[in-house]
Each structure stands twice: as structure tokens, then as C-alpha cells.
C-alpha positions in Angstrom: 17.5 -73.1 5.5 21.3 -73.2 5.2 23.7 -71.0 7.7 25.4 -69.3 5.1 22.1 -67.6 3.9 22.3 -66.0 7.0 25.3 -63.7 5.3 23.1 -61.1 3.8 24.2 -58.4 1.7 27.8 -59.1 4.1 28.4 -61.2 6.2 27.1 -61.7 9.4 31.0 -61.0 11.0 31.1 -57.9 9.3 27.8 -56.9 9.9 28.3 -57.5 13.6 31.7 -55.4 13.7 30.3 -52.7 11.9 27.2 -52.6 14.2 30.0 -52.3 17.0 32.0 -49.1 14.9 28.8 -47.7 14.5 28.0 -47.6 18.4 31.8 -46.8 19.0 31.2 -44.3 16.6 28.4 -42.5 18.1 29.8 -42.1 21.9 32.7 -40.8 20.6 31.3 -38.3 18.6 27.9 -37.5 20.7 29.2 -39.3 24.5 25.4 -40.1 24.3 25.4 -43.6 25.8 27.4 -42.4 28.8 25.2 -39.4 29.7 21.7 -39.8 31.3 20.2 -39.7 27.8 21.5 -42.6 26.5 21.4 -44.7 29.6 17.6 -46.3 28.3 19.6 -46.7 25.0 22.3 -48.7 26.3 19.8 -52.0 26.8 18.2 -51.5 23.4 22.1 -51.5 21.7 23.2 -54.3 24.4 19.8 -56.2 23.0 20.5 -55.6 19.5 24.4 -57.2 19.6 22.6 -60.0 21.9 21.0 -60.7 18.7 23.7 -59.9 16.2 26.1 -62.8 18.3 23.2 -65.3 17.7 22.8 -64.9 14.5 26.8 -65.5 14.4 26.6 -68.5 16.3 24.2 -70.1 13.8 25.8 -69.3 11.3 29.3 -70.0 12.2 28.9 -72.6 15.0 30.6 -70.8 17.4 30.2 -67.7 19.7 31.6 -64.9 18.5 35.1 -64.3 19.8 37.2 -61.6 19.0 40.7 -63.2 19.7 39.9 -65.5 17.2 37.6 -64.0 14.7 36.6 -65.1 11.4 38.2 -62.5 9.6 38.1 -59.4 11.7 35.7 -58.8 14.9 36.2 -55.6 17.0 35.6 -56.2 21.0 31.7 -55.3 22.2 31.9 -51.6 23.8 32.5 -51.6 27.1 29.3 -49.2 27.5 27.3 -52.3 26.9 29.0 -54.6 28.5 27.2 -56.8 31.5 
């Protein structure tokens, strides 16, 4: 299989970045992964851009790095951060 198959419907940078929006998205809105709620949901989402920068690193060689992104990569929320 060839790494740029891995670019799906977008690409796996901008699938990666939106997955981020979408999380930044939802505590803004909701606060839900900083209240006692979300704190079981915080692995699952930490899990899930585990995954995403994987994927990126096969396809692109590299970890992803958002000082020097491919074309644009926002940071990993801090809520999910180790």
C-alpha cells in the first residue's frame, strides 16, 4: 500500500486538525472534558489523536509537528495532553 492512500476523502493533516477543532470545539461550547463527566472521555480523545499522529507519521515520515506543519496543524488541546 502506498502512504499517500492514507489521505482519504482529506488529508490525513487536515483530518488530524479538524479532529483537534472538533475537541476544542466541544469544551468550549459544553466545558465537558474539564468537568467530572468528561474526565473518562479525556483517554478515549487522547487515544484517538494517539492514533490520528500515527497515521501522519506513516504517511508523511515524520511526527506530526505543529511549528512546522504540512500545511496547517493546530496544537493537541491541552485537556489531553500527558
Amino acid at each position: 500500500m502506498r502512504a499517500d492512500s492514507l489521505d482519504f476523502a482529506r488529508g490525513v493533516e487536515k483530518q488530524l486538525d479538524e479532529y483537534r477543532e472538533l475537541l476544542e470545539n466541544i469544551e468550549a461550547a459544553t466545558g465537558y472534558f474539564s468537568s467530572d463527566k468528561g474526565e473518562f472521555s479525556i483517554g478515549h480523545a487522547a487515544t484517538l489523536d494517539d492514533y490520528l499522529c500515527h497515521i501522519y507519521a506513516l504517511r508523511y515520515g515524520v511526527k506530526p509537528n505543529e511549528a512546522k506543519p504540512i500545511t496547517y496543524l493546530r496544537q493537541k488541546p491541552l485537556f489531553i495532553q500527558e
